[in-house]
FIKE-949331 format. One record per atom (N, C-alpha, C): residue in three letters; x, y, z; residue number from 1; atom name. Coordinates in Angstrom, 1 decimal. Atoms other than C-alpha are relative to their C-alpha. Example, Ala and Ser with C-alpha at 12.3 -4.5 7.8 and 13.67 -1.06 7.14 Angstrom:
{ALA; {0.9; -1.2; 0.0}; 1; N},
{ALA; {12.3; -4.5; 7.8}; 1; CA},
{ALA; {0.9; 1.2; 0.0}; 1; C},
{SER; {-0.9; -1.1; 0.0}; 2; N},
{SER; {13.7; -1.1; 7.1}; 2; CA},
{SER; {-0.8; 1.1; 0.8}; 2; C},
//
This chain:
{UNK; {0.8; -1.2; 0.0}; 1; N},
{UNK; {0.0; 0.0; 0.0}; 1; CA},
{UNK; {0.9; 1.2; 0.0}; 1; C},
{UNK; {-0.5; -1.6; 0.1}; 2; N},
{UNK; {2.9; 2.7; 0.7}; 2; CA},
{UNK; {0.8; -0.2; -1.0}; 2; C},
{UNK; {-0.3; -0.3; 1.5}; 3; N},
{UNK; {4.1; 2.2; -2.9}; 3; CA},
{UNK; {-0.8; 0.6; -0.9}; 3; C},
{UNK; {1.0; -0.5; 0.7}; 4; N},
{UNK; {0.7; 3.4; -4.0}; 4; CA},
{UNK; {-0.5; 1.7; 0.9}; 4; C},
{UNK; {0.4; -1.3; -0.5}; 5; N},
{UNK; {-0.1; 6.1; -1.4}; 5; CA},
{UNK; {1.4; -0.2; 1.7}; 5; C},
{UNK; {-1.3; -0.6; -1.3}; 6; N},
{UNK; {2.8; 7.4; 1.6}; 6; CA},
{UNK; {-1.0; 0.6; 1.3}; 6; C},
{UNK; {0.8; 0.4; -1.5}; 7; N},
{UNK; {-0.1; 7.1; 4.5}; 7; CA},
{UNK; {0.8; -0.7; 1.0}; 7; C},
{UNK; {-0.3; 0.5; -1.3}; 8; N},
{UNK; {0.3; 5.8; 7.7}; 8; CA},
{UNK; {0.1; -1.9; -0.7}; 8; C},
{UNK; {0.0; 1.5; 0.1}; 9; N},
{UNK; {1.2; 2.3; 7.5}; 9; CA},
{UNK; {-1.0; -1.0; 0.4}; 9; C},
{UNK; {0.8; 0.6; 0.2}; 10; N},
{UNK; {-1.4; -0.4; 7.3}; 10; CA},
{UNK; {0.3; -1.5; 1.0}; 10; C},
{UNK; {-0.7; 0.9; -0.5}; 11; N},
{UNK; {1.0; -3.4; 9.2}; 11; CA},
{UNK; {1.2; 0.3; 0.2}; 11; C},
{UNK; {-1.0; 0.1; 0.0}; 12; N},
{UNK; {3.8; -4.4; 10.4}; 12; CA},
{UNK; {0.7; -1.3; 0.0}; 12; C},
{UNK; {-0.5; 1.5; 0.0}; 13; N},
{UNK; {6.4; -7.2; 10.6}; 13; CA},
{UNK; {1.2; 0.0; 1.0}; 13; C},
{UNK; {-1.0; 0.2; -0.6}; 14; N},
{UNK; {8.8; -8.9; 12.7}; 14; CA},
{UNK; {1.1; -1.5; -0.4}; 14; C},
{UNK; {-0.7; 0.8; 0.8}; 15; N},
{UNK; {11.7; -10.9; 11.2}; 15; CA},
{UNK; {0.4; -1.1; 1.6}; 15; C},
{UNK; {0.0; 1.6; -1.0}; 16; N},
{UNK; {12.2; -14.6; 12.9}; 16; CA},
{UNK; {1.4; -0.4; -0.5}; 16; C},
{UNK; {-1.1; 0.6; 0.0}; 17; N},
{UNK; {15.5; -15.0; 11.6}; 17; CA},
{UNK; {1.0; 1.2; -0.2}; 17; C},
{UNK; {-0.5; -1.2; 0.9}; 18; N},
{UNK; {18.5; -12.7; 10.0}; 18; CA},
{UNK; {-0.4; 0.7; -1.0}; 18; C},
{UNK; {0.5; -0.6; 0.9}; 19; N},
{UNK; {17.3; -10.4; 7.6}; 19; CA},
{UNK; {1.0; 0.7; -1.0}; 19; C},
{UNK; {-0.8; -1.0; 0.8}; 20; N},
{UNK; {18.6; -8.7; 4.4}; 20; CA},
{UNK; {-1.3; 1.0; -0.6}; 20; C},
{UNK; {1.9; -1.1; 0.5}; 21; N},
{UNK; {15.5; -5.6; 3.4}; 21; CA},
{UNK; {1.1; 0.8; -1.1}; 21; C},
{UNK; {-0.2; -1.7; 0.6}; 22; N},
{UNK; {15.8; -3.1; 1.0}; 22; CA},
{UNK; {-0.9; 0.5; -0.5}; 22; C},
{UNK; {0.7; -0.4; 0.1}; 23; N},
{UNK; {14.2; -0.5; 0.7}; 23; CA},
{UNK; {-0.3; 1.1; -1.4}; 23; C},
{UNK; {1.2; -0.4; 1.3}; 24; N},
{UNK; {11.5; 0.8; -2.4}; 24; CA},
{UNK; {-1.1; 1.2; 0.6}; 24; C},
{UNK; {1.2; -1.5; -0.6}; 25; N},
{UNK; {9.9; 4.5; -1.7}; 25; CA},
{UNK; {-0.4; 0.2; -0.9}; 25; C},
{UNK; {1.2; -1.0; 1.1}; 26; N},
{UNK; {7.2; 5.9; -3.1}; 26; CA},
{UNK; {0.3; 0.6; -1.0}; 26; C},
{UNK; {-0.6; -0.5; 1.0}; 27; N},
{UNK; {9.0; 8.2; -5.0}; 27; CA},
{UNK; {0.7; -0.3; -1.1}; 27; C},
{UNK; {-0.7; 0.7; 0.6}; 28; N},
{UNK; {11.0; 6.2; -6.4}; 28; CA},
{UNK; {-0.8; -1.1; -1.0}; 28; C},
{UNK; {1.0; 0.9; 1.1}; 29; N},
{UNK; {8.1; 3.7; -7.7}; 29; CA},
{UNK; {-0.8; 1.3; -1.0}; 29; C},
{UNK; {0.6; -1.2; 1.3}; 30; N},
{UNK; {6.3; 6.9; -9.3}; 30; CA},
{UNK; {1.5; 0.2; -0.9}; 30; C},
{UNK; {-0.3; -0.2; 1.1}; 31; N},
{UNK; {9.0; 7.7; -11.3}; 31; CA},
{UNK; {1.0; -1.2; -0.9}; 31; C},
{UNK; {-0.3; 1.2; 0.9}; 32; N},
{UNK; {9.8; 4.3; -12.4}; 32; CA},
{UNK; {-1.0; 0.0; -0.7}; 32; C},
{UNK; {1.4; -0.2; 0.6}; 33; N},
{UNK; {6.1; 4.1; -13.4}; 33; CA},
{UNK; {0.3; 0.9; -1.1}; 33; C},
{UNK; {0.0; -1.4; 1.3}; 34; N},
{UNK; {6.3; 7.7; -15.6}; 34; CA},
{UNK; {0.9; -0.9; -0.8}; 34; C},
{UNK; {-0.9; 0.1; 0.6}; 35; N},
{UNK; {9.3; 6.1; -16.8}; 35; CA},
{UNK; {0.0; -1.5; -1.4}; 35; C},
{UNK; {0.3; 1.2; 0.8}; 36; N},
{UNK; {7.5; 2.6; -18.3}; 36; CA},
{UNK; {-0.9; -0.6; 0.2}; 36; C},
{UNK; {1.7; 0.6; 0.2}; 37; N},
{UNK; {4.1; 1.5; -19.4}; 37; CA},
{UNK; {-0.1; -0.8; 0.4}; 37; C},
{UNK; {0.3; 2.0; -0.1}; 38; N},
{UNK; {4.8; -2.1; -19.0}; 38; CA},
{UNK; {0.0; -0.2; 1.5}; 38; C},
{UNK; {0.3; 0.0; -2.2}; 39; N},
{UNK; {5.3; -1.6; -14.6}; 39; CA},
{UNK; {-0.9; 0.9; -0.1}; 39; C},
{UNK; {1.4; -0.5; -1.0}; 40; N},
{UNK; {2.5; 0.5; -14.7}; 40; CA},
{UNK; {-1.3; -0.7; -0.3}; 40; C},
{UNK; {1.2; 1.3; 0.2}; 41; N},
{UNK; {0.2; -2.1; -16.4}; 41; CA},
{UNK; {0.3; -1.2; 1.1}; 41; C},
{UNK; {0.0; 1.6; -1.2}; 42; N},
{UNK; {1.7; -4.6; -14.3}; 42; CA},
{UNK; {-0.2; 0.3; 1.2}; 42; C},
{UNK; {0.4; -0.4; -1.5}; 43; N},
{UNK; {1.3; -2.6; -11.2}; 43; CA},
{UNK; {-1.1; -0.2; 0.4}; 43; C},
{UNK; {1.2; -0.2; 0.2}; 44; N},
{UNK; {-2.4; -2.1; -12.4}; 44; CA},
{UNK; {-0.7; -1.2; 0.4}; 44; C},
{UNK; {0.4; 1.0; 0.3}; 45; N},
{UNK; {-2.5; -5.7; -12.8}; 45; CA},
{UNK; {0.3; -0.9; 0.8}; 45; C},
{UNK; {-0.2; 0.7; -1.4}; 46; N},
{UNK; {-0.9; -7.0; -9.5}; 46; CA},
{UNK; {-1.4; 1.0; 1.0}; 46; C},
{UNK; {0.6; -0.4; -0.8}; 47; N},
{UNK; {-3.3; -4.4; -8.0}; 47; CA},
{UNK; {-1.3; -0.1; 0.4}; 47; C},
{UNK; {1.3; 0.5; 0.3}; 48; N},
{UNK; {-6.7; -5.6; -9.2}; 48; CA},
{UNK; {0.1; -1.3; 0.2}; 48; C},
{UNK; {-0.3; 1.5; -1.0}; 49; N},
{UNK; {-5.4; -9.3; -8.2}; 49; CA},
{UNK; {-0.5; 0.3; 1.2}; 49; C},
{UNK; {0.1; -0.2; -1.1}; 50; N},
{UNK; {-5.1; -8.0; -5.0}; 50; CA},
{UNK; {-1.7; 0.7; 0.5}; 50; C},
{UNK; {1.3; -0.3; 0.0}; 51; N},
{UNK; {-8.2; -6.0; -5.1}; 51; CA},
{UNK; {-1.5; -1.3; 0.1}; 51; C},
{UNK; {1.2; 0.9; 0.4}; 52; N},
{UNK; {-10.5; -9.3; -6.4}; 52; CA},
{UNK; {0.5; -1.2; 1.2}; 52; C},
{UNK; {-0.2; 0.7; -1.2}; 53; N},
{UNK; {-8.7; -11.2; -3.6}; 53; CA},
{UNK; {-0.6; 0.3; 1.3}; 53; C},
{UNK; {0.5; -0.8; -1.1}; 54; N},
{UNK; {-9.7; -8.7; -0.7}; 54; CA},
{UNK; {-1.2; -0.5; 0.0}; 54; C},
{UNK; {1.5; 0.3; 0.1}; 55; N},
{UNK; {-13.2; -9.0; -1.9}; 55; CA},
{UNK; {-0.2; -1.5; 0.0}; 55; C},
{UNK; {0.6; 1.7; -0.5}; 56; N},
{UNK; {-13.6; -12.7; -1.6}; 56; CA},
{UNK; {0.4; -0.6; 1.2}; 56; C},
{UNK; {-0.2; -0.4; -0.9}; 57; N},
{UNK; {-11.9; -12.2; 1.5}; 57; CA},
{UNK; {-0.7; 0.5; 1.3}; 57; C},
{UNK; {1.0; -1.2; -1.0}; 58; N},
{UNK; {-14.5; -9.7; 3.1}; 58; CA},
{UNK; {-1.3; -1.3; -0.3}; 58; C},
{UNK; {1.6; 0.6; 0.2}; 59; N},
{UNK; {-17.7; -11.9; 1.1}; 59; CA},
{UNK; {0.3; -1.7; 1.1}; 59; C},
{UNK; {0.0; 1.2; -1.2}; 60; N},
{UNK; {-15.6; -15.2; 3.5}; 60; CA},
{UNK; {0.0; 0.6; 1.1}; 60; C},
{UNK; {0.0; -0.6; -1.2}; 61; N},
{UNK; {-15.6; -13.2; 6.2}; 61; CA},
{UNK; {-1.7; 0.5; 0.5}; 61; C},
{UNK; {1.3; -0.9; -0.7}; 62; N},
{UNK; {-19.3; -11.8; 5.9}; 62; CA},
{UNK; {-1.1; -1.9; -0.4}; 62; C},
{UNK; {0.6; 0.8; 0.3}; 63; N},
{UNK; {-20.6; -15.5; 4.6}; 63; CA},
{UNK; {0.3; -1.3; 0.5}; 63; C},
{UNK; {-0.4; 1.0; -0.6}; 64; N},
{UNK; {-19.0; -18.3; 5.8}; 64; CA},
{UNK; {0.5; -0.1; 1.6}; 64; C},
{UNK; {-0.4; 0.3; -1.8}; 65; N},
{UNK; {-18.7; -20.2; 9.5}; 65; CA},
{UNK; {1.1; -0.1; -0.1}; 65; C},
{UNK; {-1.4; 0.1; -0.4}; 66; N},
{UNK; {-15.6; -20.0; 11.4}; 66; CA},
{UNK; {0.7; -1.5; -0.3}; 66; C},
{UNK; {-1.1; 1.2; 0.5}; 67; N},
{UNK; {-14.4; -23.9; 10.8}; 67; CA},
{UNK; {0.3; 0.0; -1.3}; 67; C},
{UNK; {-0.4; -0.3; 1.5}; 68; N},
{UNK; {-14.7; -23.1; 7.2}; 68; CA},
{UNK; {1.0; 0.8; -0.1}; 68; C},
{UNK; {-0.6; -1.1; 0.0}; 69; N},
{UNK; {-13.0; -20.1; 7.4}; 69; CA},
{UNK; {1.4; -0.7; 0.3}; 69; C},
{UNK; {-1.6; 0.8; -0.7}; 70; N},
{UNK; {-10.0; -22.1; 9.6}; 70; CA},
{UNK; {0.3; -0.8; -1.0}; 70; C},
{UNK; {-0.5; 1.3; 0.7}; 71; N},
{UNK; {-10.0; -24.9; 7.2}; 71; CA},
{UNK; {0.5; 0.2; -0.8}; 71; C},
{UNK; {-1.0; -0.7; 1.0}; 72; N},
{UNK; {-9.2; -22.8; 4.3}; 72; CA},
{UNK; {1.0; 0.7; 0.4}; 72; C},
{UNK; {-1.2; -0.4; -0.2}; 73; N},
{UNK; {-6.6; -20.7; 5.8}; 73; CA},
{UNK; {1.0; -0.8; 0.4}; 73; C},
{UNK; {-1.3; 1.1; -0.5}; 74; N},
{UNK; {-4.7; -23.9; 7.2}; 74; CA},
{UNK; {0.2; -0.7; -1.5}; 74; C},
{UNK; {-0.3; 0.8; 1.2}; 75; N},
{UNK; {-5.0; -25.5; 3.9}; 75; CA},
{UNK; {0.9; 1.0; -1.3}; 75; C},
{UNK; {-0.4; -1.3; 0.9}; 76; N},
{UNK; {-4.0; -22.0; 2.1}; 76; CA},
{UNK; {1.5; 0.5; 0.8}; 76; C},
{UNK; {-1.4; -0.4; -1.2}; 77; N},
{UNK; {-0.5; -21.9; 5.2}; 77; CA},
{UNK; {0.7; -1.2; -0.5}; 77; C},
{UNK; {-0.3; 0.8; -0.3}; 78; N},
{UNK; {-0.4; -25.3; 4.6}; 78; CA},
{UNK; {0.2; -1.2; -1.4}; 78; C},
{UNK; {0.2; 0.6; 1.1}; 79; N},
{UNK; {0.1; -26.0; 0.6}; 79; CA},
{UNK; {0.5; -1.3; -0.7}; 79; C},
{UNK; {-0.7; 1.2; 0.2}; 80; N},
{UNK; {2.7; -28.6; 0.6}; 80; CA},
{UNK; {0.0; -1.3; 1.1}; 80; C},
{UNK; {0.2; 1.3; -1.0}; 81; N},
{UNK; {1.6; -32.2; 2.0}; 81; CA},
{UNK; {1.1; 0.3; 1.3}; 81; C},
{UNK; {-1.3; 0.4; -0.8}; 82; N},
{UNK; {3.6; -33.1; 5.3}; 82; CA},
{UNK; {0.5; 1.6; 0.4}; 82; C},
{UNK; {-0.8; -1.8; -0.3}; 83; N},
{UNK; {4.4; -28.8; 5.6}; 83; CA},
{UNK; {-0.5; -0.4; 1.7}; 83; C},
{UNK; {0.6; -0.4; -1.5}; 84; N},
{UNK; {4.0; -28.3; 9.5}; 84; CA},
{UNK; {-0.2; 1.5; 0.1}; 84; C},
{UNK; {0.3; -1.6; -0.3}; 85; N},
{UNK; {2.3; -24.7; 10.2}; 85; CA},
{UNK; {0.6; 0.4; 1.3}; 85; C},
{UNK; {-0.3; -0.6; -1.6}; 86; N},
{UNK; {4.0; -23.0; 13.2}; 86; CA},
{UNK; {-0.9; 1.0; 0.1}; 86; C},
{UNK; {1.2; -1.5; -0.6}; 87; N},
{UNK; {1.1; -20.7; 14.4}; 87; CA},
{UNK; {-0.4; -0.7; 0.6}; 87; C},
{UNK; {0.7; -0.4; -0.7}; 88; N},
{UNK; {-0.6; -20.3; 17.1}; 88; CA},
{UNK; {-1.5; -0.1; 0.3}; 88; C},
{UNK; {1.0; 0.1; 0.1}; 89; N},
{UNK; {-4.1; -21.0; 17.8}; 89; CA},
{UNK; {-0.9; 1.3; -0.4}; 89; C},
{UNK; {0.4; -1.2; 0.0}; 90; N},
{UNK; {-4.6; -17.4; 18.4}; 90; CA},
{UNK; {0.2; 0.8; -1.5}; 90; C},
{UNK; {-0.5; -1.0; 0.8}; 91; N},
{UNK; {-2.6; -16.4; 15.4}; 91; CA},
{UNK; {-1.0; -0.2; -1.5}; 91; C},
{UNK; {0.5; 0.2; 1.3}; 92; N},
{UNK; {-4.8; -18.6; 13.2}; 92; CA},
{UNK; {-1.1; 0.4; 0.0}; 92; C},
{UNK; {1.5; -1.0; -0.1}; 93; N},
{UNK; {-7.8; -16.9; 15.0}; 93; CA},
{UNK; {-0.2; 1.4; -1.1}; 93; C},
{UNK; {-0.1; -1.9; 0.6}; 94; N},
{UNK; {-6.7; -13.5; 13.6}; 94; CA},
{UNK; {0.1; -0.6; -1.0}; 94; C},
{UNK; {-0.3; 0.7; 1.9}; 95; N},
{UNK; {-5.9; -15.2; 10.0}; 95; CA},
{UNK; {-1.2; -0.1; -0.7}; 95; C},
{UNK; {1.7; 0.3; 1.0}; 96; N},
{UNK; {-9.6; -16.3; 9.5}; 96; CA},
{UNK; {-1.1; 0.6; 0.9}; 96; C},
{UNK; {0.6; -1.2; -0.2}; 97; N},
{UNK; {-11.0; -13.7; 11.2}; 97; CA},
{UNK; {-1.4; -0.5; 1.2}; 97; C},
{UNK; {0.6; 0.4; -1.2}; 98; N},
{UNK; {-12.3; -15.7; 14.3}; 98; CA},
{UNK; {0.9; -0.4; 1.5}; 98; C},
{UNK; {-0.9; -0.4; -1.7}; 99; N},
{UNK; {-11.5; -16.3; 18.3}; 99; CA},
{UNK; {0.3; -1.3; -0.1}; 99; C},
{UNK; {-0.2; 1.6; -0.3}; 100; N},
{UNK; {-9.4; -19.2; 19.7}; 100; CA},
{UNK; {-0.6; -0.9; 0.3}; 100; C},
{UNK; {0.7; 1.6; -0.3}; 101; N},
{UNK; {-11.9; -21.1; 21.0}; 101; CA},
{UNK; {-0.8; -0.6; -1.1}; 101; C},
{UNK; {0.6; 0.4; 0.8}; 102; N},
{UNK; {-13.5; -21.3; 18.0}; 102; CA},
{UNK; {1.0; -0.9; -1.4}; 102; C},
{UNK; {-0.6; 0.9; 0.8}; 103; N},
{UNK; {-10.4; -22.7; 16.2}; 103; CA},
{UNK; {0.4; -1.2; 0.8}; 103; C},
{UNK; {0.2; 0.9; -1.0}; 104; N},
{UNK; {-10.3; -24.8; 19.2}; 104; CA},
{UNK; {-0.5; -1.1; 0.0}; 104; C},
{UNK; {1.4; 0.9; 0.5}; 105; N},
{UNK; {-13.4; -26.3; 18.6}; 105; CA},
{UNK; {0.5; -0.8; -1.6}; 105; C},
{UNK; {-0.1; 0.4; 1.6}; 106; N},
{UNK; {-12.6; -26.7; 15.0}; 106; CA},
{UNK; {0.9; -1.2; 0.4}; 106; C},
{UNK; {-1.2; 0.8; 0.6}; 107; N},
{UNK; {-9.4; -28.7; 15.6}; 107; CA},
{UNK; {-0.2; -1.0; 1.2}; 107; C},
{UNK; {0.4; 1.4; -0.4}; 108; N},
{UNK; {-10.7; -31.1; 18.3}; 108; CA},
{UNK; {-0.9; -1.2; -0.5}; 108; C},
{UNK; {1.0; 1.4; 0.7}; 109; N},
{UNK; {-13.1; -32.6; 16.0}; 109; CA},
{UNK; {0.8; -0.3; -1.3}; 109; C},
{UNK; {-0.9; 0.5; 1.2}; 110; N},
{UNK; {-10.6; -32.5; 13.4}; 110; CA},
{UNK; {1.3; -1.3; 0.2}; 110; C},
{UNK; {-1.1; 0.6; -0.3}; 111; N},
{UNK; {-8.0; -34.1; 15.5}; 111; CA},
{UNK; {-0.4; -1.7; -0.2}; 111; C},
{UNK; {0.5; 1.2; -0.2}; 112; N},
{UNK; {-10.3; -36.8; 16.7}; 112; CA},
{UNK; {-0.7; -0.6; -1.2}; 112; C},
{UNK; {0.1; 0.9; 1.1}; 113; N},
{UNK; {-11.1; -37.6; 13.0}; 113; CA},
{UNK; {1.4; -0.2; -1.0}; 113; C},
{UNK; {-1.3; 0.1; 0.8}; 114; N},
{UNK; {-7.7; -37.7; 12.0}; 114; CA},
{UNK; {0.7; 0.9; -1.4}; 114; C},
{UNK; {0.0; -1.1; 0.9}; 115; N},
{UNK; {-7.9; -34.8; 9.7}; 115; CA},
{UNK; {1.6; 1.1; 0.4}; 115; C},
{UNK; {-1.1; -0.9; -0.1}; 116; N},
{UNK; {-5.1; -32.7; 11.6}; 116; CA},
{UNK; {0.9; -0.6; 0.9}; 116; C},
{UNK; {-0.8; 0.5; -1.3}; 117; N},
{UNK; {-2.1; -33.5; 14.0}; 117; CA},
{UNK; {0.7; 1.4; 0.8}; 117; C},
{UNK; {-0.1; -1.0; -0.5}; 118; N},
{UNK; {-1.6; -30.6; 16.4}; 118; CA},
{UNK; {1.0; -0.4; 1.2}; 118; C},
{UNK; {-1.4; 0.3; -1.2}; 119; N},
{UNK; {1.8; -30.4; 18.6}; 119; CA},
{UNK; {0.7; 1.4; 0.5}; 119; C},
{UNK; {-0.8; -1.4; -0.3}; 120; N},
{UNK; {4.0; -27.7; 20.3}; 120; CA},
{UNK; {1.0; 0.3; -1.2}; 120; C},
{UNK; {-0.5; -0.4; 1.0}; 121; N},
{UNK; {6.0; -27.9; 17.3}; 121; CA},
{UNK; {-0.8; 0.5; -1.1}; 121; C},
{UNK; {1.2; -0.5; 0.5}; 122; N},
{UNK; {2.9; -27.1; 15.4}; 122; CA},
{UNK; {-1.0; -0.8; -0.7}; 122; C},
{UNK; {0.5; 0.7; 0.5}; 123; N},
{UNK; {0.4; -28.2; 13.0}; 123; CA},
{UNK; {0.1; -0.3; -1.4}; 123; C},
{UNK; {-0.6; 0.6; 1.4}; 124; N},
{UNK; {0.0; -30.6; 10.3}; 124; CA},
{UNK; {-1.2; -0.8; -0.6}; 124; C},
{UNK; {0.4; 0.4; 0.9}; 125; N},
{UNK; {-2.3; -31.3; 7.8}; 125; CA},
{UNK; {0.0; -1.8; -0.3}; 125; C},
{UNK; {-0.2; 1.7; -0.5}; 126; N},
{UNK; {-3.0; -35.3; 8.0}; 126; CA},
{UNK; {-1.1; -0.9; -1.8}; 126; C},
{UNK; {0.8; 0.2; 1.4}; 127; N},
{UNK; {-6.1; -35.5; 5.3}; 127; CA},
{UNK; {-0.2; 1.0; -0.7}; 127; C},
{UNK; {0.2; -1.6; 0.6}; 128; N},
{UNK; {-6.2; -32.5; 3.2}; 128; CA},
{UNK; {-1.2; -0.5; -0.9}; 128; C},
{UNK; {1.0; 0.1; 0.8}; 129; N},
{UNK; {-9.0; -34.1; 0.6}; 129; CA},
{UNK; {-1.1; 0.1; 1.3}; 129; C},
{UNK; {1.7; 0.1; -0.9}; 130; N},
{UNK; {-11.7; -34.3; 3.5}; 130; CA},
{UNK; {0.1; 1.6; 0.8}; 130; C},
{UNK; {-0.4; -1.3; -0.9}; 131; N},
{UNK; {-9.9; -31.0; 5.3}; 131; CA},
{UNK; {-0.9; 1.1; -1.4}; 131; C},
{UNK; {0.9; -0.5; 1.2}; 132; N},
{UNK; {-11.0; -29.6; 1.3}; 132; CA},
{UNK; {-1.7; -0.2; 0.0}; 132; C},
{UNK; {1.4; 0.4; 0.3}; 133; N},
{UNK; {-14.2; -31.2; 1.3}; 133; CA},
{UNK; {-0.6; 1.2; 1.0}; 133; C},
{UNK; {0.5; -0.5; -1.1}; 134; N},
{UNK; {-14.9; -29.6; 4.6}; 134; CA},
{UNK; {0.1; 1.5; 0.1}; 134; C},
{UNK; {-0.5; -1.3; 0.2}; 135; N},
{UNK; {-13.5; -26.6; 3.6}; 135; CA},
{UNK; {-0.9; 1.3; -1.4}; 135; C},
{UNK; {1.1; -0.6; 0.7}; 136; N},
{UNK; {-16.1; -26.5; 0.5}; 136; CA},
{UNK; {1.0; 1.0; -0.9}; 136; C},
{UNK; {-1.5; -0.5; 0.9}; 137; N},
{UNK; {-12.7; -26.3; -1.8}; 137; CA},
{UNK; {0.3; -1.0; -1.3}; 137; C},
{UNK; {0.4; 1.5; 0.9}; 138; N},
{UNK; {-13.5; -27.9; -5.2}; 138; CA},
{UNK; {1.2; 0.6; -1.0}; 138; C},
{UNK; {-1.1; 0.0; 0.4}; 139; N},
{UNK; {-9.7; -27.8; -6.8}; 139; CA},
{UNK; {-0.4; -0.9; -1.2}; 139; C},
//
């Protein structure tokens, strides 16, 4: 967002390991832009992605229940068979836009059907076609 408008910042982040950043200002992307059609269609064109994502985003947020919501974001963290998620019960609250107890709930009936394996090292995806099914994710 502050390559499109130099507002207050929208997030933040905190790096979990060494870091290398560098930094891309505003100004600097405007007159790259002026300077070539082809980044400014493609900016246009990463930005309307992002835009038609948000919105199906907001319509799972205003239409779908919370274990749906969870199922898809663990399956959307969790793309590669066997991946283990490190997050947080809480963190996956905030992710699909519900409370822990409610991912809680989700992942005791998921456990006890063998759907998920949940550990302090984290979780892990066990059936992902019925985690899909449940998830109402027709790939």
């Amino acid at each position: 967002i502050a390559l499109f408008d130099p507002g207050p910042r929208t997030a933040t982040v905190t790096a979990l390991e060494p870091t290398e950043l560098r930094v891309v200002r505003h100004g600097d992307v405007l007159k790259a832009i002026a300077a070539d059609s082809d980044l400014a269609l493609a900016l246009f064109r990463i930005a309307g992605q992002r835009m038609r994502w948000m919105n199906g985003q907001l319509m799972e947020q205003a239409t779908l229940v919370a274990p749906v919501r969870v199922a898809r974001r663990l399956l959307y963290l969790t793309r590669d068979s066997n991946e283990e998620l490190h997050l947080s019960q809480e963190e996956l609250a905030d992710f699909s836009g519900t409370t822990r107890e409610a991912v809680s709930r989700a992942f005791k009936g998921w456990k006890k059907a063998g759907l998920i394996e949940v550990s302090r090292r984290g979780i892990r995806v066990l059936d992902r076609a019925t985690l899909e099914a449940l998830a109402d994710i027709d790939d």
